[in-house]
N, C-alpha and C positions, 0 to 999 in steps of 0.2 A: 045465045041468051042464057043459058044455063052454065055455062062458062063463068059467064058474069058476074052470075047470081051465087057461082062456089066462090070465087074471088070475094064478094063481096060479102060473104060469110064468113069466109075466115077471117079478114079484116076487122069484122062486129067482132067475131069470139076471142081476136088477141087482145081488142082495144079489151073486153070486158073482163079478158086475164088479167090484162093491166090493172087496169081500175082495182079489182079485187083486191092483186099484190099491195099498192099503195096505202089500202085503206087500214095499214098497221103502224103507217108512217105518221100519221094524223093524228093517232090516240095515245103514241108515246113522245113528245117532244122533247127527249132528252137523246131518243136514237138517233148518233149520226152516222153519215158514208162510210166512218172506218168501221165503225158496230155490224153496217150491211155484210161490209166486204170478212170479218171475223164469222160471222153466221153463215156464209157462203162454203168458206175454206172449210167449217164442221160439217155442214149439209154433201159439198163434191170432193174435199180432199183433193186430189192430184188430179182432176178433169181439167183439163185447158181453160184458161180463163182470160189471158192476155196474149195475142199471137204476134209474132212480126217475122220479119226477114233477119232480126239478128240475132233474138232471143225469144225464149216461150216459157210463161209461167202458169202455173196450175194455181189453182184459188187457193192452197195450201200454201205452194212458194211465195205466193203476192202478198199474202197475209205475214206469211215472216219477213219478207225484203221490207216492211210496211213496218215491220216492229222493227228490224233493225235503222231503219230512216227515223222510227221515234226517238229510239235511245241514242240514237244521233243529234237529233234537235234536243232533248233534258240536257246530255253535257254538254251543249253549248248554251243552257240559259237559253232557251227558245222557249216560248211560256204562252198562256192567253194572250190575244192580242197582237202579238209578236209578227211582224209580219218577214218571210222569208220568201225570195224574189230567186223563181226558178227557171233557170233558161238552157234549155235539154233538147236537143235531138228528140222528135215523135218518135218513142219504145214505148215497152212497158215499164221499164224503171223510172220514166215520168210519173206515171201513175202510182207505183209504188213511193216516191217521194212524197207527193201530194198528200196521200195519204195517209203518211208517216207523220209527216210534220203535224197537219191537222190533228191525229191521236194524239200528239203532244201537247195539242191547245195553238197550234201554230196558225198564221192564217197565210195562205201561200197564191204568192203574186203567179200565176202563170201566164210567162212568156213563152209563144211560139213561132220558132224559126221558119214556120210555114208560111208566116202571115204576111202580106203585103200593101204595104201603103204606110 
């Protein structure tokens, strides 16, 4: 029973970690995903942040792979609205595209090779 009851403690105090974190999300509707992921690479710098089997990025590296996918998407005229259609192996360079493009104003189709049907 007490087993239970730490389980289920920790459970309430991540969900109310949660809740806390988000309640900054609400009051500024101009911040989006790439703003989170910029505030992150400043707060951990070089802590692991995206892991795989073929490559591994630090909140730092993902934040520049992210600006380098922006100024990717500006010289090709990728703008608001703009939708670009990404079809990637599950890495982290998915992620870093995503949201590259978005920084750019882009709005990014994702396709996954994972999926079935």
């Amino acid at each position: 029973m007490f087993n239970r009851l730490r389980n289920d403690w920790a459970l309430l105090s991540g969900a109310l970690r949660t809740l806390r974190k988000m309640k900054p999300i609400t009051q500024n509707k101009s911040r989006t995903f790439p703003d989170v992921i910029s505030e992150l690479a400043a707060e951990h710098g070089d802590r692991e942040a995206l892991i795989s089997d073929r490559e591994t990025f630090s909140y730092r590296g993902l934040d520049e792979r992210a600006n380098r996918y922006a100024r990717w998407a500006q010289a090709n005229d990728v703008g608001k609205g703009d939708v670009v259609a990404l079809f990637m192996l599950n890495r982290p360079d998915y992620m870093a595209f995503w949201l590259g493009v978005t920084r750019a104003g882009g709005v990014v189709a994702l396709l996954n090779t994972n999926l079935n049907g």
